[in-house]
C-alpha positions as CSV (number, residue, x, y, z in Angstrom):
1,X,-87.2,-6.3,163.5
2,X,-83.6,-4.9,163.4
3,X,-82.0,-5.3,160.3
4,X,-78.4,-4.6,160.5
5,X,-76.0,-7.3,160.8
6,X,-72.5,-7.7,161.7
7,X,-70.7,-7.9,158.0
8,X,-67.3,-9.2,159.2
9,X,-64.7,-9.9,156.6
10,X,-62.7,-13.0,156.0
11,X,-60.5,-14.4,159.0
12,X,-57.7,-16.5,159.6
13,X,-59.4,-19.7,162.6
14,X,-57.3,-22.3,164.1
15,X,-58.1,-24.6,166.2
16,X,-56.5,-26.9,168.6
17,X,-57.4,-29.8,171.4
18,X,-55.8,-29.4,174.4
19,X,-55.3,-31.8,177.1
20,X,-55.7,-30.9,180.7
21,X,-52.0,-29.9,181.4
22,X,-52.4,-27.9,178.5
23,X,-55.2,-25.9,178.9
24,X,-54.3,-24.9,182.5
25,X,-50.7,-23.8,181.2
26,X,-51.7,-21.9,178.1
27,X,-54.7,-20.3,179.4
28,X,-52.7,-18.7,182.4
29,X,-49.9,-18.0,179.8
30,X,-52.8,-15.9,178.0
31,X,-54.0,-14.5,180.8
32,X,-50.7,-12.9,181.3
33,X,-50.2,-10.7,177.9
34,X,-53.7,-11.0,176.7
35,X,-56.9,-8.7,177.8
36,X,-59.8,-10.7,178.8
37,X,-62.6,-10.4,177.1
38,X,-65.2,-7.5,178.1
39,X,-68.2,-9.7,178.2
40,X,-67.0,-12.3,181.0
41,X,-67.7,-12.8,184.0
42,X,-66.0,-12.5,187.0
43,X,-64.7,-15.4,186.1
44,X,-63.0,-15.2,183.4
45,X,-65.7,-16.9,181.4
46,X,-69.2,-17.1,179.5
47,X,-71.8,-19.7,178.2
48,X,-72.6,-20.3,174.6
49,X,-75.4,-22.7,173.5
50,X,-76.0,-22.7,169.9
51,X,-78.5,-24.7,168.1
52,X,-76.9,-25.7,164.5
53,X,-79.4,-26.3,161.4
54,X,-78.7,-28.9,159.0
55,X,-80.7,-30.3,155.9
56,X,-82.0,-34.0,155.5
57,X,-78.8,-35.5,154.2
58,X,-76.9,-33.6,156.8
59,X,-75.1,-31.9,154.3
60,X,-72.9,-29.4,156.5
61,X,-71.9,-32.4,158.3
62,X,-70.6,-34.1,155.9
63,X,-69.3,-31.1,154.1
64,X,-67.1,-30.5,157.5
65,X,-65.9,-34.4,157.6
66,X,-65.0,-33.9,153.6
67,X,-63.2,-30.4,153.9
68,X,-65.2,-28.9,151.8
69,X,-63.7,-25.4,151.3
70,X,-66.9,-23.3,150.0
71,X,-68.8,-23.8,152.8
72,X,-72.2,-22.0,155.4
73,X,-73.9,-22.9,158.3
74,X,-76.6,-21.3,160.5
75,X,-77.0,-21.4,164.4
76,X,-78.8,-19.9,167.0
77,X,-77.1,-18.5,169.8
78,X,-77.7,-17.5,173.1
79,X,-75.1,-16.6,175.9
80,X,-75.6,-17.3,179.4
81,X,-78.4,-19.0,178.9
82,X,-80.5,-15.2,178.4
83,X,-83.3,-15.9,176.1
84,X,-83.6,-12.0,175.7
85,X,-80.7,-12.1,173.8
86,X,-80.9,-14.6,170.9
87,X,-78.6,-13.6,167.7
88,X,-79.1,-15.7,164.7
89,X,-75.1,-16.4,162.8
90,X,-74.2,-17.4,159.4
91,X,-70.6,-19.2,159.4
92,X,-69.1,-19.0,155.8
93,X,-65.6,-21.1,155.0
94,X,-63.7,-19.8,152.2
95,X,-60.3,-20.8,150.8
96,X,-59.5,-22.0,154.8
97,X,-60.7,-18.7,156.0
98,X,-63.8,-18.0,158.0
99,X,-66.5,-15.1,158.1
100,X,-69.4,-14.3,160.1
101,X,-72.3,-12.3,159.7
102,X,-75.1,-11.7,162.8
103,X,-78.5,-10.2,163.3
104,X,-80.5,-10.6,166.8
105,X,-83.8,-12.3,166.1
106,X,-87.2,-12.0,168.2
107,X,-88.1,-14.7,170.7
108,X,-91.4,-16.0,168.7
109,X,-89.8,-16.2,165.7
110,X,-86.4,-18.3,167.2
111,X,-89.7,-20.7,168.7
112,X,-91.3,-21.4,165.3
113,X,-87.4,-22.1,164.2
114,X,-86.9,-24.3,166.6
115,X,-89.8,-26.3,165.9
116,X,-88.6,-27.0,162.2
117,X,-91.8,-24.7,161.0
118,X,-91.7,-22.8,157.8
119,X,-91.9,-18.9,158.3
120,X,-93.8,-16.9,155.6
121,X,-92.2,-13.7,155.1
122,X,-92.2,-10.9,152.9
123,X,-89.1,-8.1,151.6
124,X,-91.4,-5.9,153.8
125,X,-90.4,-7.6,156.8
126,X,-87.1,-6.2,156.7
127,X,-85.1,-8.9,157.8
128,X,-81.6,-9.3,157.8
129,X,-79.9,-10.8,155.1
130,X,-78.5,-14.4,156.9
131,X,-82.3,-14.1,158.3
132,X,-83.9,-14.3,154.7
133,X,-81.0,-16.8,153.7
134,X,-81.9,-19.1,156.2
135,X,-85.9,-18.8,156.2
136,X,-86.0,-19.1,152.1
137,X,-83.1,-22.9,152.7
138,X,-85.7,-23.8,155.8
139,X,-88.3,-24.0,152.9
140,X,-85.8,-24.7,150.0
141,X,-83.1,-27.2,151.6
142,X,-85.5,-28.2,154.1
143,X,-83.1,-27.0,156.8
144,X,-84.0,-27.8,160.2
145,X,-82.6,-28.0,163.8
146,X,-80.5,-30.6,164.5
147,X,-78.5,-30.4,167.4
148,X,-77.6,-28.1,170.9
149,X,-73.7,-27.2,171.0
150,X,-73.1,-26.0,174.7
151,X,-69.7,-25.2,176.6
152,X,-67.9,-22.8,178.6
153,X,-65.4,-20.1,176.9
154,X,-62.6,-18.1,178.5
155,X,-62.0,-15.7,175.9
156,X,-58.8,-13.1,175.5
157,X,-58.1,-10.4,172.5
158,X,-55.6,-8.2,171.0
159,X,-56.2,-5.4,169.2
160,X,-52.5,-6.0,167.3
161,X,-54.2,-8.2,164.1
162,X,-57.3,-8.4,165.9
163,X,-56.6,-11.3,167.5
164,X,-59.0,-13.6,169.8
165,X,-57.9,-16.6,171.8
166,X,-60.4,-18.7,173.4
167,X,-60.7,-21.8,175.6
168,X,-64.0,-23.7,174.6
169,X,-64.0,-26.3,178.1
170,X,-67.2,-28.5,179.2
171,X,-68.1,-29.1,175.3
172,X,-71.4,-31.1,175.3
173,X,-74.2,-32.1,172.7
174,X,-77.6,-32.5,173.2
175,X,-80.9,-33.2,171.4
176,X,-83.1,-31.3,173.8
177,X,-83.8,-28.8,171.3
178,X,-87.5,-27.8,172.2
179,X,-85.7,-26.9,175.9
180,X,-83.4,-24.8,173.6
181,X,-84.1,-21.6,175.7
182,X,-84.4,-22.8,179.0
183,X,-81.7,-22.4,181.7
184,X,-81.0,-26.3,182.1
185,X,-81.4,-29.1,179.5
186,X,-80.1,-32.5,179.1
187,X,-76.3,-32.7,177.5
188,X,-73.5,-35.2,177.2
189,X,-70.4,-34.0,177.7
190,X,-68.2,-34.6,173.9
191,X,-64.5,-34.7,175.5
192,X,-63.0,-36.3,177.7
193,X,-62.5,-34.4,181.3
194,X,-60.2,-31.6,181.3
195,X,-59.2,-31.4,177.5
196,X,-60.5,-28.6,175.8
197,X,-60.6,-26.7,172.4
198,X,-58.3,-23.4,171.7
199,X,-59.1,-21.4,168.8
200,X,-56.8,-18.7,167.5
201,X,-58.4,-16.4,165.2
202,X,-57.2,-13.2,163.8
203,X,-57.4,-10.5,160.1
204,X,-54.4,-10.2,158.3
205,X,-51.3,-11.3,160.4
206,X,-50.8,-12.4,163.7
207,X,-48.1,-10.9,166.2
208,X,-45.3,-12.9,167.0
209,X,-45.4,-12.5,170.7
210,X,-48.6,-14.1,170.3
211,X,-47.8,-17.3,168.4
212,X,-44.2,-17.1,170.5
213,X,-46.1,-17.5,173.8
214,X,-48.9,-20.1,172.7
215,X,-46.4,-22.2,170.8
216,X,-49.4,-23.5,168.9
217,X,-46.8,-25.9,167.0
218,X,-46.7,-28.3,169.3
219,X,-50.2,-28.7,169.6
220,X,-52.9,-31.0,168.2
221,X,-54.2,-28.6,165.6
222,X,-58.2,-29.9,164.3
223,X,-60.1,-29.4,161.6
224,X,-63.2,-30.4,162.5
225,X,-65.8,-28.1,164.2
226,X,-67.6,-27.9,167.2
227,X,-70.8,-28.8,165.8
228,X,-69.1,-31.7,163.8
229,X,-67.8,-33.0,166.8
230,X,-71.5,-33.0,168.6
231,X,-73.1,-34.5,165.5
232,X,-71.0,-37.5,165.5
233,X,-73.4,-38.7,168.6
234,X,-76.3,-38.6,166.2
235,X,-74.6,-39.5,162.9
236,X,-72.2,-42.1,163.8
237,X,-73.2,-43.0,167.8
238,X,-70.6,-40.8,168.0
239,X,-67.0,-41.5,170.2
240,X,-65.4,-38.8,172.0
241,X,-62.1,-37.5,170.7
């Protein structure tokens, strides 16, 4: 099993939701003094799924609604829906800031996840550190799958502050989780029609052309996550933002 993982350091993530209007103005406004992403399509876009872990008192849940600052939580992701390609992410909040570490993870193994099952392992194994962190809370915390995140992301960087911008549209939730991997599954969508969820994320500062051009200020900035945002359907009955 490959062991290395992406070790990224602390970042600055905001996050906004945009009505319609907005979202067709600011991602042509992007589109015109960012680069697109080199992992889209023709275009302009990719598909994320990610299935989110969570323990029996749905504690990152309700560590998101609270603002709890020390934060983690796992996913599963797989782009496209491409089951050959299924990287594993730990999601750390610190202080307001955000890091993320990644390993790819074998097709069997993301099965038995799925399924809620308990993997024996061994420091033989050599698995990757959010890996072993997430196999040894499975059988601590009692961590197991809880919902399917799935949208459509139109994504645009900067190498100035390593800056990303992304459009998250056609944000839906779903419980299908043993259809995890396949190319269709059952979803409800999470917003309303047209409204969408920009994230700005970038290291140490970011440009001022940047924040000139999205004029994020007038914007509805949110706090809550993606995954909080699908939960609510399962937690509360859930009511779209």
């Amino acid at each position: 099993m490959n062991k290395q993982a992406d070790q990224g350091s602390y970042r600055h993530e905001y996050k906004y939701v945009c009505d319609a209007r907005q979202n067709a103005v600011l991602k042509v406004r992007a589109a015109g003094f960012l680069r697109r992403d080199s992992h889209c399509s023709a275009d302009g876009c990719y598909h994320i799924r990610s299935l989110y872990f969570d323990d029996l008192e749905d504690g990152c849940f309700y560590e998101n609604e609270g603002g709890t600052d020390l934060r983690d939580k796992y996913r599963i992701r797989i782009y496209n829906a491409d089951p050959d390609r299924i990287i594993l992410e730990k999601k750390s909040k610190v202080r307001g800031m955000t890091r993320k570490t990644a390993s790819p993870i074998p097709q069997q193994l993301c099965r038995q996840m799925m399924e809620g099952r308990s993997v024996s392992f061994s420091a033989g194994m050599g698995l990757s550190a959010p890996l072993t962190r997430l196999l040894l809370e499975m059988q601590e915390k009692v961590l197991r799958p809880v919902v399917i995140v799935d949208y459509v992301r139109y994504p645009f960087v900067d190498p100035n502050g390593n800056v990303r911008v992304t459009f998250d549209e056609a944000l839906a939730s779903s419980n299908d989780i043993e259809r995890f991997l396949e190319k269709e599954i059952a979803a409800r969508p999470v917003m309303e029609a047209g409204q969408s969820i920009l994230e700005v994320k970038w290291d140490s500062y970011l440009p001022d052309h940047i924040r000139g051009h999205l004029q994020t200020d007038a914007l509805q900035r949110s706090s809550f996550s993606k995954y909080y945002l699908c939960r609510k359907y399962n937690v509360y009955g859930g009511v779209r933002i």
